[in-house]
C-alpha positions as YAML, in Angstrom:
chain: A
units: angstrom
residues:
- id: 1
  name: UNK
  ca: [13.63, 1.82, 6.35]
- id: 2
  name: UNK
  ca: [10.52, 2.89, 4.24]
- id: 3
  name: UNK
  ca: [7.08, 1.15, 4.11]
- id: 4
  name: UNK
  ca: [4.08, 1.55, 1.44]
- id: 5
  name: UNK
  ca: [1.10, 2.42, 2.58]
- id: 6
  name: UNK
  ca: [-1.81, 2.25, 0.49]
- id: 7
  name: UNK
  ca: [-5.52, 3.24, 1.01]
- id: 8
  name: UNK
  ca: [-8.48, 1.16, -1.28]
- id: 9
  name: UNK
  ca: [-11.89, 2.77, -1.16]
- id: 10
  name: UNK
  ca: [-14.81, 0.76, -2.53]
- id: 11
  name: UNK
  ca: [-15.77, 2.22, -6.08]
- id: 12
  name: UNK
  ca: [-18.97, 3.00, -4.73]
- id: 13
  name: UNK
  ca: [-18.46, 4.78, -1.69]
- id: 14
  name: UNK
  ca: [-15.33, 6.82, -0.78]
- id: 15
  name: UNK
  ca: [-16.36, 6.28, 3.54]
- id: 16
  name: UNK
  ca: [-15.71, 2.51, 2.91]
- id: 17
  name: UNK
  ca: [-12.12, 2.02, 3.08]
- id: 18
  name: UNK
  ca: [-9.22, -0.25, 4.00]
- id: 19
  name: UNK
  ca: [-5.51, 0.50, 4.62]
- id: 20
  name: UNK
  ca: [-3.14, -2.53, 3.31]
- id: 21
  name: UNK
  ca: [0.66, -2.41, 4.02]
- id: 22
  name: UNK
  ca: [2.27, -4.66, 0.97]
- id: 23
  name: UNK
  ca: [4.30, -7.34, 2.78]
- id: 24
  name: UNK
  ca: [7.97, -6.58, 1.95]
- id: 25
  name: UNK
  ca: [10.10, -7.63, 4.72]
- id: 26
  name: UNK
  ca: [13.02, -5.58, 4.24]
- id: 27
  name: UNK
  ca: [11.75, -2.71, 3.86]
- id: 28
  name: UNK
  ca: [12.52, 0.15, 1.23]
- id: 29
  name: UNK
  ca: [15.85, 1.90, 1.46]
- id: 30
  name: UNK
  ca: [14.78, 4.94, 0.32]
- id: 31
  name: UNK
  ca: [11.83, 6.70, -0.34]
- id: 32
  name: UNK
  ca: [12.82, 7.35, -4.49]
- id: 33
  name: UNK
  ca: [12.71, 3.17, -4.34]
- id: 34
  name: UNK
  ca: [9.21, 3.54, -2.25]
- id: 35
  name: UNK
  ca: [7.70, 5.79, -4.46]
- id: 36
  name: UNK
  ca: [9.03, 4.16, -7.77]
- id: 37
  name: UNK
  ca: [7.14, 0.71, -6.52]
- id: 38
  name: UNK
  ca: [3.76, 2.16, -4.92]
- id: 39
  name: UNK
  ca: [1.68, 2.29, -8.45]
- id: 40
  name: UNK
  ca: [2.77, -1.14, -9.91]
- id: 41
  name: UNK
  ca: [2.16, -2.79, -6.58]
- id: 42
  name: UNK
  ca: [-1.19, -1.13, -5.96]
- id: 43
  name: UNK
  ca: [-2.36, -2.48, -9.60]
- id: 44
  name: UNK
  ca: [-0.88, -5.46, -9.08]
- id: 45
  name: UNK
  ca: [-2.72, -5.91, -5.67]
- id: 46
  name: UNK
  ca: [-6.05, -4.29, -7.30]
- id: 47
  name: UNK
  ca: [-5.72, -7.28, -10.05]
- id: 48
  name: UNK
  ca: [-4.09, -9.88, -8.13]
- id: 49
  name: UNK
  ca: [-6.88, -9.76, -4.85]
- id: 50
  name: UNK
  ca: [-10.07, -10.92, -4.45]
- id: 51
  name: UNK
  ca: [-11.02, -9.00, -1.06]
- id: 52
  name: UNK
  ca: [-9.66, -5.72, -3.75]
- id: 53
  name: UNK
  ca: [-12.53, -6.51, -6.51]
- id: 54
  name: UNK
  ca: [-14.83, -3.29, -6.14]
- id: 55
  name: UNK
  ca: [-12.19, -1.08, -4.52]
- id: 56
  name: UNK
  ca: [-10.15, 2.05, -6.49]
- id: 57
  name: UNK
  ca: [-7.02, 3.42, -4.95]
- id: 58
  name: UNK
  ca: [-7.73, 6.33, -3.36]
- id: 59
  name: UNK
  ca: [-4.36, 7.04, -1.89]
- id: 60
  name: UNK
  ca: [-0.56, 5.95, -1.20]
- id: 61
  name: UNK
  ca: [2.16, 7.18, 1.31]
- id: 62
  name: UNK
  ca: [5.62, 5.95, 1.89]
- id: 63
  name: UNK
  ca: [6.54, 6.39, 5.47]
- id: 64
  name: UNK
  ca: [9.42, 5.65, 7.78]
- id: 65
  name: UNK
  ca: [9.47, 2.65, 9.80]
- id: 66
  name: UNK
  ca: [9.07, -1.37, 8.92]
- id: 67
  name: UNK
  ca: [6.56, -3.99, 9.51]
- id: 68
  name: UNK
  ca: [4.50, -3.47, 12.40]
- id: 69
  name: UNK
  ca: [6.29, -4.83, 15.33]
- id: 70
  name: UNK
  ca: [9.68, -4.15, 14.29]
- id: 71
  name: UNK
  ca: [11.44, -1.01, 15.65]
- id: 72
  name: UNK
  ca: [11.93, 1.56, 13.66]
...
């Protein structure tokens, strides 16, 4: 199982960041379905979120393992 990763910096200052991990309970089977997802969702979020207004993306990952508190 695969999980996005994505990394918002505040437009302003690159130091002030946050690290949001998209709710998507299953998972991604692969990381070609990870990667394929990661922009639209991080627009989506940047549009979509209030607590986002201000930030950029400043970086994505897709990495192995699910939800926090699941095993791996």
């Amino acid at each position: 199982m695969i999980q996005l990763v994505l990394t918002f910096c505040l437009a302003t200052s690159g130091t002030t960041c946050m690290i949001v991990r998209p709710p998507f309970e299953q998972g991604y089977p692969s990381l070609r379905s990870c990667v394929a997802a990661a922009e639209v969702i991080a627009a989506d979020m940047l549009r979509d979120r209030l607590d986002l207004q201000g930030y950029r993306l400043e970086r994505w990952r897709c990495s192995p393992g699910g939800p926090p508190g699941t095993a791996a």
